[in-house]
N, C-alpha and C positions, 0 to 999 in steps of 0.2 A: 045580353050575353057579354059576358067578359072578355076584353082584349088587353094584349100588352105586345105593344113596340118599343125593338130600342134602337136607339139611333147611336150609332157607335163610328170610331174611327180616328186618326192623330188629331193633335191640335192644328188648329186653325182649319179644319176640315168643312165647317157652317154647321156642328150639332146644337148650338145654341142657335143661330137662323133659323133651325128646322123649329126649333120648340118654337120659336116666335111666330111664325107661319103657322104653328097649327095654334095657339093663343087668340091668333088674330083669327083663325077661322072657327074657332069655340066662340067668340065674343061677338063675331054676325052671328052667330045662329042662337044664342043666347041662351048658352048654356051653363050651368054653374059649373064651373071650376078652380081645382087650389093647384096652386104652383108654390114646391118647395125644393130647398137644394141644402145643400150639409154647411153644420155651422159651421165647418173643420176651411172650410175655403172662405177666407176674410178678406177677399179680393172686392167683394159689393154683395149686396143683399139682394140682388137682379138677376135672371136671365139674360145675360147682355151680348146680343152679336154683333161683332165686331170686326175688323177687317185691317190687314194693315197697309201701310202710309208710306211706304221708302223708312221701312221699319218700325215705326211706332202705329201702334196700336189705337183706332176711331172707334167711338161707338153707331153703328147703324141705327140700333134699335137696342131700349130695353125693357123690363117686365118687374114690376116687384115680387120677390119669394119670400117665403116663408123658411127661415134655419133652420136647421132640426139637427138632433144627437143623439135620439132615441127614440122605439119604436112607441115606448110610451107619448114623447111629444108629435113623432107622425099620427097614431093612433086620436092625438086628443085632436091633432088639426081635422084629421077625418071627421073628426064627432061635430065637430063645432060647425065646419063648413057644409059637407054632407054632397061634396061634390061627384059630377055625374064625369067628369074628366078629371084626371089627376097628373100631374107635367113633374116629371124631377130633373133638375139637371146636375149635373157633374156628381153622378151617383157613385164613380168611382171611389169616390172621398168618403160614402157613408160605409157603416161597418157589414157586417154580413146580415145581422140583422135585418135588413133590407129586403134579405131573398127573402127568409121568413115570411116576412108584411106582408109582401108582392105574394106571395102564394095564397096565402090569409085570404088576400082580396080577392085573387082571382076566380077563388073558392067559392067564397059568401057571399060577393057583390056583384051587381051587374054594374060594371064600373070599365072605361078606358082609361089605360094606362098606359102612359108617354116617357118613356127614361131614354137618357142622353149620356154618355159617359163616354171616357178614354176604354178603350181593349185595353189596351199595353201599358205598361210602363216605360221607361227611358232604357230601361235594359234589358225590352221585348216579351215582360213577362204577361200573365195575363192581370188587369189592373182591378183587384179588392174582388167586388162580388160582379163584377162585367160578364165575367165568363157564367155564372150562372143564370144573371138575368137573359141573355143570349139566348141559351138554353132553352128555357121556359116560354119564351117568346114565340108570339103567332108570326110575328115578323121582324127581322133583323135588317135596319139598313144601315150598309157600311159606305160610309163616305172617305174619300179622300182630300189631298189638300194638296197645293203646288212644291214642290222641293227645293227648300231655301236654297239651296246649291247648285242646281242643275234644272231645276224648272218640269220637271218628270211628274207623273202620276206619285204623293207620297202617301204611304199607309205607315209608317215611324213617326214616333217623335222623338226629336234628339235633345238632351237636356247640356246646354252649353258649360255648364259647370257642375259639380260634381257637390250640393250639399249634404245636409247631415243628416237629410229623409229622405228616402223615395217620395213619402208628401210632401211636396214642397210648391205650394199653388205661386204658381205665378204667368205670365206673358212672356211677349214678344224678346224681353229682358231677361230671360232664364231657359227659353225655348225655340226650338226651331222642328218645322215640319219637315221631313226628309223622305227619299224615295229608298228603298232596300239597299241599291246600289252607296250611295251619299252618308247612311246612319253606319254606326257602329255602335257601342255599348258605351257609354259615359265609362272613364277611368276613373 
């Protein structure tokens, strides 16, 4: 039977921890699986959980992925791998596309599916196709992260400067986790 979880919530919340944690428990139990993420985030080709330092950004743990920019190249990675767990992260980045697939699959395959992504944007909106995969999902878990400001439960992310995309992948150097109270909308 088909399943899809997504693991959602701000940066630095542990959505990338979570996909590592269940990687590592697909790999004891020895199951085949493809892990991919959008080629649109040129941050690493990994899964990478991370944690920060008195600001800077460690890695705990990381995962090799698979890029993708099209359902044709997700589609050919399904062909080839032929995986019984399928892991995406930072799905917010892929295009809509995506929901498509993700139905595709859920449809015709007996397959688990594991998505990770931002909800929001930096100025609260809902982030690419997050809001649909949500949706469609057997199960939604929403994580939080501490509030760089005040240390509170944060479900925001605040984007400290103001670029020339809403997509604009970066860390600890471009972003901070905030509570309702602490965010506002990037000027």
């Amino acid at each position: 039977m088909s399943y899809l979880e997504v693991i959602t919530g701000p940066m630095f919340s542990g959505k990338s921890e979570e996909l590592i944690r269940i990687i590592k428990r697909t790999q004891y139990a020895k199951l085949s699986y493809l892990v991919i993420k959008p080629l649109r985030d040129t941050r690493q080709d990994t899964v990478r959980a991370r944690f920060l330092d008195h600001g800077k950004s460690k890695t705990l743990a990381e995962h090799p992925a698979h890029p993708v920019n099209s359902s044709q190249q997700f589609f050919k990675l399904l062909s080839e791998h032929q995986p019984i767990i399928l892991i995406i992260d930072e799905a917010h980045f892929l295009g809509n596309w995506i929901i498509k697939a993700v139905n595709t699959l859920l449809k015709e395959n007996d397959l688990r599916i594991y998505v990770a992504g931002l909800d929001q944007t930096a100025w609260g909106d809902t982030f690419g196709p997050m809001g649909d995969l949500m949706a469609m999902a057997h199960v939604v878990k929403k994580l939080t992260a501490v509030c760089f400001n005040c240390g509170q439960e944060a479900t925001k992310t605040f984007k400290l400067f103001v670029g020339a995309s809403i997509v604009d992948p970066g860390d600890a150097e471009k972003y901070e986790a905030r509570c309702l109270k602490c965010w506002h909308q990037p000027l």
